[in-house]
N, C-alpha and C positions, 0 to 999 in steps of 0.2 A: 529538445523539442518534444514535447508530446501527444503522441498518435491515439484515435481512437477507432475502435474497429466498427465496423457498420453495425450491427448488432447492438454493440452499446450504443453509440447515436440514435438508434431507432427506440431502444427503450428510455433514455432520458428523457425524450421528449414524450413519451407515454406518462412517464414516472413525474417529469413536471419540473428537471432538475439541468433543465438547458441553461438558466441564468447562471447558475456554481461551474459548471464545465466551462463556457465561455471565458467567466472571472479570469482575471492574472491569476497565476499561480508564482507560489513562490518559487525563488532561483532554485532551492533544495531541491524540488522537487523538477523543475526542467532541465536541471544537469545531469540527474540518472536517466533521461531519455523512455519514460515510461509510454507501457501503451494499457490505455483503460480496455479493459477486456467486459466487467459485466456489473452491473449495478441491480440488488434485489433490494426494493425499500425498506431504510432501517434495519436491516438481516446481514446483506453480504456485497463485497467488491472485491473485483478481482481485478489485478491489476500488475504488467510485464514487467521486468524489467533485464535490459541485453546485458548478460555480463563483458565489461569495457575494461581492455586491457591497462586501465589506471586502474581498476576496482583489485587488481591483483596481489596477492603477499608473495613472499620468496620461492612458496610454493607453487606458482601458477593458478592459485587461486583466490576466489571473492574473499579480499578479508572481512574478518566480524563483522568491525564497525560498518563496513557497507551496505551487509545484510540487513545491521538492527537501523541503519538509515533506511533502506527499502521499505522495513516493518513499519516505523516512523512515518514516514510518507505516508503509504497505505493507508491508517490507523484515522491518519490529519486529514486526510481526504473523506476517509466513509463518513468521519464526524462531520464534516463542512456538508456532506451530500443529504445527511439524515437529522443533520438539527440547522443548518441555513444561519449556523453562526463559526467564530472563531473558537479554537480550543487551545488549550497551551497542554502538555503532559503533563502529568503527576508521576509517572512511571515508565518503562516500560522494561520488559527480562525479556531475555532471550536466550534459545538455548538450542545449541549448535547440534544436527545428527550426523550432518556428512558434506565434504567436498563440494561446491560448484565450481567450473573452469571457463574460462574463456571457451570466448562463442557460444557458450552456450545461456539459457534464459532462467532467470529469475522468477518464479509464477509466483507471486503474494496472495492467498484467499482469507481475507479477514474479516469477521462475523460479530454481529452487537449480540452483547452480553445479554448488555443493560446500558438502557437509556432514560438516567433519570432528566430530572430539572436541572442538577449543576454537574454531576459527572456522569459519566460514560465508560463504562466499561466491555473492552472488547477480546478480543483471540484472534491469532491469525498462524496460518502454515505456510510454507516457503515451499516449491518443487520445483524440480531438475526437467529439463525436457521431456526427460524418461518416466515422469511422474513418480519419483525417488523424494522422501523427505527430506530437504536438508535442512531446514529449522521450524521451529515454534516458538510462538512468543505470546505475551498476554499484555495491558497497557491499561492504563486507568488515563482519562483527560476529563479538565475542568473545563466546562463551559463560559465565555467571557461573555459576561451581559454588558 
């Protein structure tokens, strides 16, 4: 299920992007139980996510794939909020600093590069509660006319 914090609620409807938060969202993205934290036009979204003890590898922690899913999400959402169409990837790397564990939170801040006419190029950082790096990633998505 995904949660949005009053803040973000108050600037969508500034920002004019009430009809895309309403929309369905994909499954992908309401099984990581995300909370929208902060939407700046075209520039940046922030965006939770609870580290879930399935998200877990042997070591008691968010494996990879989870993370570059969170990225992924992210990424598909600022594209939807700041072009008000669909996007498929072209890419995306990712590149692991450190550890997160259960109970603790996922923060995704992901930023437009570049927003042309058919792709979109963006960046985004991952951090720990503690405001600790634990990943970076970069993604390119095509725009679906």
């Amino acid at each position: 299920m995904i949660k949005y914090t009053k803040e973000f609620l108050a600037n969508a409807k500034k920002q004019g992007i009430e009809d895309v938060i309403i929309s369905k969202f994909p499954n992908c993205v309401d099984v990581m139980e995300p909370t929208f934290v902060q939407y700046m036009s075209d520039e940046l979204f922030e965006i939770r996510f609870p580290v879930l003890e399935w998200y877990l590898n042997p070591f008691n922690a968010m494996q990879g794939g989870f993370i570059s899913a969170a990225f992924d999400n992210a990424y598909g959402l600022l594209n939807k909020m700041a072009t008000r169409k669909e996007a498929v990837s072209l890419d995306l790397n990712t590149n692991y600093h450190k550890p997160i564990y259960k109970n603790d939170t996922l923060t995704v801040k992901v930023y437009m590069k570049h927003k042309g006419n058919t792709i979109v190029n963006m960046y985004a950082e991952a951090f720990n509660n503690d405001s600790q790096l634990i990943a970076t990633s970069d993604s390119k998505m095509m725009i679906m006319k």
